[in-house]
RODO-2510 file (C-alpha; in nm, 4 decimals, decimal comma):
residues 80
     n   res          X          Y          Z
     1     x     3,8017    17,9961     7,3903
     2     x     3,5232    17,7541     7,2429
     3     x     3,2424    17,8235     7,5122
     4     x     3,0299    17,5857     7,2737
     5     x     3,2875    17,3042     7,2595
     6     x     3,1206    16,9425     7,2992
     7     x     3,2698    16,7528     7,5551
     8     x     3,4490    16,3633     7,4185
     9     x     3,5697    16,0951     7,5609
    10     x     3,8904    16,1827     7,5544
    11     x     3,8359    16,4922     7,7357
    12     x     3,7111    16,3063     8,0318
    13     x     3,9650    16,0612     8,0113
    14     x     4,2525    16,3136     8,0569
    15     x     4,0927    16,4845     8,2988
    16     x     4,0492    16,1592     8,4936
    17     x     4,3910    16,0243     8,4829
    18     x     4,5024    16,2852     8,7167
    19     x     4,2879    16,1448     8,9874
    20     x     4,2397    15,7199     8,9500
    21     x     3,9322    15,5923     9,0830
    22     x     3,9859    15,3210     9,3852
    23     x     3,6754    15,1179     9,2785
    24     x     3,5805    14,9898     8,9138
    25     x     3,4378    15,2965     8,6907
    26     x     3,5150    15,6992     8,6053
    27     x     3,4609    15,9529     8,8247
    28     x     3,3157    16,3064     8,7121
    29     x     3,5714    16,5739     8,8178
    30     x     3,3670    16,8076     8,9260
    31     x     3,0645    16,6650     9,1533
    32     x     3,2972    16,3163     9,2006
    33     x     3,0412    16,1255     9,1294
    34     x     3,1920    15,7213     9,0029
    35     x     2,9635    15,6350     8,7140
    36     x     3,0265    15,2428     8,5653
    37     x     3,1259    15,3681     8,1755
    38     x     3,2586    15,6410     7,9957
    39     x     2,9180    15,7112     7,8396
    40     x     2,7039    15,7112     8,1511
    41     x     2,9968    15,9974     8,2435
    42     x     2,9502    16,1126     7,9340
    43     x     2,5657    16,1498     7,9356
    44     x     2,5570    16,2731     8,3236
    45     x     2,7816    16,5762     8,1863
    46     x     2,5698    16,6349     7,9354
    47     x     2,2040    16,6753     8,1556
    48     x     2,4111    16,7468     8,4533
    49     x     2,2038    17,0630     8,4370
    50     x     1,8949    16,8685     8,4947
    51     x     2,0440    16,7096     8,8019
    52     x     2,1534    17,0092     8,9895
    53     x     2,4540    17,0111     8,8527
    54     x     2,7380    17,2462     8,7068
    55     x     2,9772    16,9440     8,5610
    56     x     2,8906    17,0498     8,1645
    57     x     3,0299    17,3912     8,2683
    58     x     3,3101    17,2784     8,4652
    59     x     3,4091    17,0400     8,1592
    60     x     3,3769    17,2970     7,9184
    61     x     3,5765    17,5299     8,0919
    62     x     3,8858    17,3203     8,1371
    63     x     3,8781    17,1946     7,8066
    64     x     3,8713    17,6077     7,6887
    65     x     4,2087    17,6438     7,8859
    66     x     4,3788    17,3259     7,7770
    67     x     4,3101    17,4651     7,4145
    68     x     4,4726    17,8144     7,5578
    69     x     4,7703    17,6619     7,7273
    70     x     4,8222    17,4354     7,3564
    71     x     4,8247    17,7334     7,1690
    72     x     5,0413    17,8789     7,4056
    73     x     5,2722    17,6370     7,4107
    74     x     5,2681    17,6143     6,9850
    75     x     5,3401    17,9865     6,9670
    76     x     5,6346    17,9584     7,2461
    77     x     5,8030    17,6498     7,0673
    78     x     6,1279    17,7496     6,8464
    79     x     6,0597    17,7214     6,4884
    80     x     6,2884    17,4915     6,3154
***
């Protein structure tokens, strides 16, 4: 597991399309704040810390086990 992995775009966007927003803007999956772009998400992950917040952690966590469950899923594929 990458405990140091930065967090992207992308991460936040997959973990967001799980769980659509009703109004305009993406939501941080782990306070639920709604934030109006990607990089105010982006940037409240990143000093979440500062704000009383675990969401850096909780981001960097599930991206760890998405990277586990990949590998897994490369080492249980046949070979061809």
């Amino acid at each position: 597991a990458s405990s140091g992995a930065s967090i992207t775009v992308r991460d936040i966007l997959a973990a967001s399309q799980c769980q659509p927003v009703a109004q305009r803007g993406y939501q941080c999956m782990s306070c639920c704040r709604v934030f109006p772009t990607l990089w105010s998400v982006k940037t409240h992950i990143q000093h979440s810390s500062q704000e009383g917040y675990s969401c850096k952690v909780y981001y960097r966590r599930l991206k760890a086990l998405w990277e586990k469950e990949h590998k897994e899923q490369e080492a249980a594929a046949p070979r061809v």
